[in-house]
TIZASE-767238 format. One record per residue (C-alpha): residue in one letter; x, y, z. Coordinates in steps of 0.25 Angstrom, whole numbers, padded with zeros to 4 digits, always signed. Layout:
# TIZASE-767238
aXYZ...
***
This chain:
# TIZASE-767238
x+0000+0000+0000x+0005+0012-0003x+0004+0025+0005x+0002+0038-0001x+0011+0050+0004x+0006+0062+0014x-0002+0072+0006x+0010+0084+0004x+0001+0094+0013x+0003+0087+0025x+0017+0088+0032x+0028+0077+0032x+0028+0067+0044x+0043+0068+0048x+0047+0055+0059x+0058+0058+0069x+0063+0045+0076x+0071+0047+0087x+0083+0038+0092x+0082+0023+0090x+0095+0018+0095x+0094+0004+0091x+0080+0000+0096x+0074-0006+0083x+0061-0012+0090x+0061+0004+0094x+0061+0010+0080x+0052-0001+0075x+0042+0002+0084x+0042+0017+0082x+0042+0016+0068x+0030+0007+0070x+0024+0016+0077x+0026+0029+0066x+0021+0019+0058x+0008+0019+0065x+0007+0033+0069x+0009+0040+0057x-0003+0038+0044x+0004+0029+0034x+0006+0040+0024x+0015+0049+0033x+0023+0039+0039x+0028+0032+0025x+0031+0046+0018x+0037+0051+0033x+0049+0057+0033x+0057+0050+0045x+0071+0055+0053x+0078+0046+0063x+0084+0054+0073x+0096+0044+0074x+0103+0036+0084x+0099+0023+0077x+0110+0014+0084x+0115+0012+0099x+0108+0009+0113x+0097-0001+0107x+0100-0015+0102x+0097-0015+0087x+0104-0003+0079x+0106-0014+0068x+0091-0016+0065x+0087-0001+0070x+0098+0003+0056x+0091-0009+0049x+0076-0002+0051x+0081+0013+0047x+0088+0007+0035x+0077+0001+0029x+0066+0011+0032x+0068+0019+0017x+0065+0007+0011x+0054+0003+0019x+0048+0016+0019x+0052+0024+0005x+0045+0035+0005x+0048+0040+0021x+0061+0048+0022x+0071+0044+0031x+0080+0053+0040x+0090+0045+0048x+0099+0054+0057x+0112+0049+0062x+0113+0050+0078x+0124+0052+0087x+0125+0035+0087x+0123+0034+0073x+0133+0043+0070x+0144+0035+0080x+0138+0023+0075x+0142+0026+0061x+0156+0031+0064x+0160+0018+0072x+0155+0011+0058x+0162+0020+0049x+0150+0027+0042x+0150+0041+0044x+0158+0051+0035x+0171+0053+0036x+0174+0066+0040x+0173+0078+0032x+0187+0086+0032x+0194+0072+0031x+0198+0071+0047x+0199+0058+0054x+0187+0052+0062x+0197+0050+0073x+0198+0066+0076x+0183+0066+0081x+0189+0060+0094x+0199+0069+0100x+0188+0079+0104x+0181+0066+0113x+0195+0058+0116x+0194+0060+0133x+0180+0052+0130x+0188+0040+0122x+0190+0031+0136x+0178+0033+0143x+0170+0031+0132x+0178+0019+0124x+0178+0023+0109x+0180+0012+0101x+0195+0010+0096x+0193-0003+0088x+0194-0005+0072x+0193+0007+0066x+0193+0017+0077x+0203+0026+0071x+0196+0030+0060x+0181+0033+0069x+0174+0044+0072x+0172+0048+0088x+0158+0044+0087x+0161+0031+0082x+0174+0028+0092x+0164+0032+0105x+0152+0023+0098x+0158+0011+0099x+0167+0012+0111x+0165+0005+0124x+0161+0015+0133x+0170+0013+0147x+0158+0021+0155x+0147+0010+0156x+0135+0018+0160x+0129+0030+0153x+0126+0039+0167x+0119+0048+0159x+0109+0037+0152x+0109+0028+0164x+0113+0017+0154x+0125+0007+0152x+0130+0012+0140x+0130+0001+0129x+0143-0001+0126x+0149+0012+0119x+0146+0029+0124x+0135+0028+0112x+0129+0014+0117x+0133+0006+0103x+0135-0007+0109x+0121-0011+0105x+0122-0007+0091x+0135-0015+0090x+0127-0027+0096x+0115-0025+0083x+0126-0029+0074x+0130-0040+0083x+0144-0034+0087x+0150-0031+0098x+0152-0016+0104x+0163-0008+0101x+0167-0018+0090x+0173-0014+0077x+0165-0028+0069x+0152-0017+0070x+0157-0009+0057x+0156-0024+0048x+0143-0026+0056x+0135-0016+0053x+0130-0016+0038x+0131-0008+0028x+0117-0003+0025x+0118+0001+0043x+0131+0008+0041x+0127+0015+0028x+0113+0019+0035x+0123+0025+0046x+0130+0034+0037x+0120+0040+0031x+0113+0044+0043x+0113+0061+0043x+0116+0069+0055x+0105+0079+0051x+0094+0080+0042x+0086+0092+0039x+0070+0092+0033x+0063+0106+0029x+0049+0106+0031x+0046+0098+0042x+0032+0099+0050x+0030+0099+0064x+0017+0102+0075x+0021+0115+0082x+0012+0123+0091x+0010+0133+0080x+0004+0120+0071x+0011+0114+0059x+0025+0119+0054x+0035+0116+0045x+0050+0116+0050x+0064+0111+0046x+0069+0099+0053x+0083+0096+0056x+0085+0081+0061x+0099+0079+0070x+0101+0068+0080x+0103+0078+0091x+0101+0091+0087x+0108+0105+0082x+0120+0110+0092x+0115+0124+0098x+0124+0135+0096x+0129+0130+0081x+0128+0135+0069x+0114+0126+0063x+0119+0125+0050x+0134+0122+0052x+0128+0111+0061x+0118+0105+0049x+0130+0107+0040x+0140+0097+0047x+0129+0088+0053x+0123+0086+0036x+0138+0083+0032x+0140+0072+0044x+0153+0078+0048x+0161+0067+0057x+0172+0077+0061x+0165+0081+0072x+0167+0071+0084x+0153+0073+0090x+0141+0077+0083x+0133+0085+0092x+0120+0088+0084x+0119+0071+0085x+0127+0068+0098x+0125+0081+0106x+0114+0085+0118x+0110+0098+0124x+0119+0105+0110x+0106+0100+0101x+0096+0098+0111x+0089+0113+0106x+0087+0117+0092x+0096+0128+0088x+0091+0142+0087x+0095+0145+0075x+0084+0134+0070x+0073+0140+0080x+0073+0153+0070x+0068+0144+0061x+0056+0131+0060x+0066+0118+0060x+0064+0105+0068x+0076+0099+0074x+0075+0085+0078x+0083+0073+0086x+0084+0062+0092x+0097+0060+0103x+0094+0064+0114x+0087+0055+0121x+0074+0063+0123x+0060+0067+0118x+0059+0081+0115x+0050+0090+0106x+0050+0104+0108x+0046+0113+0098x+0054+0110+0085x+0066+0103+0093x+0062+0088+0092x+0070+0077+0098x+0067+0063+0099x+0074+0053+0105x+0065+0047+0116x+0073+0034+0116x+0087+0038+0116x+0092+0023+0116x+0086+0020+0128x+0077+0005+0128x+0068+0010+0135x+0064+0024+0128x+0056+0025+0114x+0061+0027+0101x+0053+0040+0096x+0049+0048+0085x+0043+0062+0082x+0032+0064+0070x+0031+0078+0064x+0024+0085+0061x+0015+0080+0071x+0028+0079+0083x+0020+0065+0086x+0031+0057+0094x+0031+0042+0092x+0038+0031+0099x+0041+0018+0099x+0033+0013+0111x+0020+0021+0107x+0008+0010+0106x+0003+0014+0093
***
């Protein structure tokens, strides 16, 4: 049966889902449950953005990469966005499969600014080490602090919790035997993760009624006190010079929208943080924040109808 496309006066459903951090029974059942909410003929011709952090903290990264792979086939006239997040990022730089940086310096420079951290946090230095980025060293380390104070968790083998996503490709942690274990189509899938994505036109429920915005899509937001476009500019071109990334790694930096972007109608949206939180046009939406026991959510828009993976629909 085929399902005929939203008549052009009515404004495009846009899907936000948040963190899924290796919980496929998670992202199944959320999807499920767009599925259900959303009339047939928006959800096939919606235009989906995962927020990023795929991998880490749940057992299956392999079959939650497997589910985002296949979804342009399975559903060919929705659009998919799929953002890198702070553990896709390290997860791709462990495997080789970011870009190399662009004014031809080494990898191994990002780790002087973040070399007092090396013991405590264990960064990998098996094959290959030499030629990694930070992100990728500290991703699959062995973390010599056992518990996470701030989390109240034991921390799963490395800073960034990877030992589980070693274990969905049947590997042990920290071992170097991951970068033949993971497949091509999953390491391919990683490179071309953006670290920002950009949409004009975008509809969303305000107090005034119905607008139409700009949307800009990062993991964890725009950095405050920085120059907006200088901060788009190197985030599109994925520049790996830089050590840490904070608009997908940072906290209380991208927490606010920047004021340059208050002048102006424009959405920005996140996941990362571990939280909830929609307040005006600032939209972050990471309820689960890797945590079993926390949902997997997503946002709606224009109606800004939050869906999770536990509703009873």
């Amino acid at each position: 049966m085929s399902i005929a496309p939203p008549t052009t006066t009515k404004p495009k459903v846009v899907i936000c889902i948040g963190d899924i951090h290796g919980y496929i029974t998670k992202l199944q059942n959320l999807w499920s449950n767009l599925q259900t909410l959303i009339p047939p003929s928006d959800f096939h011709y919606a235009h989906i953005i995962f927020l990023g952090d795929y991998c880490d903290r749940g057992p299956h990264t392999r079959e939650v990469l497997d589910f985002l792979i296949a979804l342009p086939s399975k559903y060919p006239n929705q659009s998919h966005v799929f953002l890198a997040g702070n553990h896709d990022f390290a997860f791709a730089a462990f495997l080789g499969a970011i870009p190399p940086p662009p004014d031809g310096s080494a990898f191994s420079d990002t780790w002087e600014e973040f070399k007092p951290s090396e013991e405590r946090e264990g960064w990998y230095k098996d094959d290959g080490y030499e030629k990694m980025h930070l992100q990728g060293r500290r991703w699959a380390g062995k973390i010599t602090v056992k518990f996470n104070t701030a989390k109240g968790t034991e921390y799963k083998g490395s800073i960034y919790d990877a030992g589980t996503t070693f274990e969905s490709y049947g590997v042990p942690h920290g071992s170097s035997d991951l970068m033949k274990a993971v497949p091509d189509d999953h390491k391919k899938f990683l490179s071309n993760l953006v670290w920002i994505y950009e949409e004009e036109n975008v509809f969303i429920e305000t107090e005034n009624g119905l607008q139409s915005c700009k949307l800009i899509a990062v993991h964890g937001g725009l950095e405050k006190g920085k120059d907006v476009k200088e901060q788009i500019k190197y985030l599109k071109e994925k520049d790996t010079r830089i050590p840490k990334v904070e608009p997908l790694s940072g906290r209380k930096s991208v927490w606010d929208i920047p004021e340059e972007l208050s002048k102006s109608a424009t959405i920005v949206v996140s996941g990362h943080h571990g939280k909830l939180h929609v307040d005006g046009l600032r939209l972050i939406i990471d309820e689960g924040g890797g945590m079993e026991q926390n949902p997997v959510a997503a946002i709606v828009l224009p109606s800004k109808t939050i869906v999770r993976d536990t509703d009873k629909l």
